[in-house]
C-alpha positions, 0 to 999 in steps of 0.5 A: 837645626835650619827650618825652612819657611819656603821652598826657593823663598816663595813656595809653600813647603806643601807645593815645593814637597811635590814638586821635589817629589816629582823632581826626584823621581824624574832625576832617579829615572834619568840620573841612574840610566845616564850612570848605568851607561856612563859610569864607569866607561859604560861598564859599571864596577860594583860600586856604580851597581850598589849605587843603581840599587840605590837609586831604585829604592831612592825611586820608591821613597820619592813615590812615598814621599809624594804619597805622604805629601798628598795626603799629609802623612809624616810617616810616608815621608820619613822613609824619603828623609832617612834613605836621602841621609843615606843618599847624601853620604853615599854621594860623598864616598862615591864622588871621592872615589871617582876623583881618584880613580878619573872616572868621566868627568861628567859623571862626577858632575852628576854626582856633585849636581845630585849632591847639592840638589839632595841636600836642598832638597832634603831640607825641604822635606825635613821642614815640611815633616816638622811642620806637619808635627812628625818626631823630630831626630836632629 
């Protein structure tokens, strides 16, 4: 498994922690009202619904995954790493799916930013969990 040591090679893990924490709370925020409007010609079919759904409780493990950061408890921040595993997953299904049926092309741009992002991001959180001694799983 990669471990980082840094967060953008100059951060420690426990600052480049909240501030991805305090990044994906901002992009739940803004990325799910610009999908809510944009996705889907401003009419969202299930799949983008399911999706908002998720990025709400994408939202909340973000706010425990800050609250876990603060006060160093890995329990907090486990919730954030499995609902971003999902998250991730979802981001490959969702972005495949709007390739086929040419949904907006910034749209799918979002969900390619939001891919990368998750998946950088998560690393980080991963690190900083196995650094603070939590369960390690992969």
């Amino acid at each position: 498994m990669i471990y980082l040591q840094y967060c953008c090679f100059c951060v420690d893990l426990r600052i480049g922690t909240f501030i991805i924490a305090a990044c994906e709370i901002l992009m739940d925020i803004i990325f799910g009202i610009f999908i809510a409007v944009f996705g889907e010609s401003g009419t969202p079919d299930l799949c983008h619904k399911l999706f908002i759904a998720f990025m709400i409780l994408h939202l909340i493990s973000a706010i425990c995954l800050l609250f876990g950061a603060i006060k160093l408890r890995p329990g907090c921040m486990l919730f954030y790493i499995l609902v971003t595993m999902v998250k991730i997953l979802a981001m490959v299904i969702l972005i495949i799916s709007d390739i086929i049926l040419l949904i907006w092309v910034p749209v799918i741009i979002m969900y390619v930013v939001m891919f990368v992002l998750g998946i950088y991001f998560w690393f980080v959180v991963y690190s900083f969990y196995a650094a603070l001694g939590g369960s390690l799983f992969i």
